[in-house]
N, C-alpha and C positions, 0 to 999 in steps of 0.2 A: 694201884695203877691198872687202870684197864686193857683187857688183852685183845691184839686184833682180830678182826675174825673175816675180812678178806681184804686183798689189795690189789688193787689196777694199777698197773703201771704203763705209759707212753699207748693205751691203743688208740687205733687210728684203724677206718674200715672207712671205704669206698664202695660206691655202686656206681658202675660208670666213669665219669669222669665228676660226679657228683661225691663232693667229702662229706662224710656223716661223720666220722669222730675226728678230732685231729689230737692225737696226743695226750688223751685223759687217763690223767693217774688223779686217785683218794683211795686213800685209807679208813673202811669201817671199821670203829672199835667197841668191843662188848657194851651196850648199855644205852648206844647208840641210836636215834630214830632219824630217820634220813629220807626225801624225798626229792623224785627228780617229775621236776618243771619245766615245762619249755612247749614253744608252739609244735603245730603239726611238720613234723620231716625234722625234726632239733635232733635226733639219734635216740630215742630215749629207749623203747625196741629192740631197737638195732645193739644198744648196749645191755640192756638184759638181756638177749638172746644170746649176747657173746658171754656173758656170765656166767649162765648157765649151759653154756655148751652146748649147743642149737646150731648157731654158724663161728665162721673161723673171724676173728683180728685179720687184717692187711699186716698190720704190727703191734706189739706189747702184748702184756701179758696179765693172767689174773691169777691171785694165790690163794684160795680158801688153806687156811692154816686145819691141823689133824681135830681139832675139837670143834669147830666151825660146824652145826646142822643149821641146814636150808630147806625151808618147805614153800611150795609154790601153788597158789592157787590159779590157775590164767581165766583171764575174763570170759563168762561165757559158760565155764565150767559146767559139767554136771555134776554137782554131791549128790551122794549116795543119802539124805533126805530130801531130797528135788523131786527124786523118782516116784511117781505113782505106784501101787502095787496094783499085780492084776487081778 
């Protein structure tokens, strides 16, 4: 059986009077590939940002369990072979 490796449960985040999440809980489990879809302004963002602990939930919560490693590249990056040498 596959073990999980994070959980959202009910968030829900505003800007304004404008709702970006309402109430999204899923469960990733080891082994798992997943991707999130959705037009411009759908939360996509705004939910990895709460993931990763960037910005706060309005409400719920997210659980990376003890064995759970997260590595994050963000778009734009610079890797250390991008770099010209001088």
């Amino acid at each position: 059986m596959p073990k999980p490796l994070l959980q959202v449960e009910n968030l829900s985040k505003s800007y304004g009077k404008q709702l970006v999440l309402d109430k999204v809980s899923f469960l990733v489990d080891e082994g798992k590939k997943i991707a999130l879809i959705g037009r411009n302004g759908a939360g996509k963002s705004t939910l990895l940002k709460i993931i990763l602990g960037e910005i706060d939930a309005d409400l719920g919560s997210t659980n990376f369990f003890d064995y759970t490693k997260l590595g994050v590249i963000k778009q734009n990056e610079v890797l250390p072979g991008d770099i010209d040498p001088l």
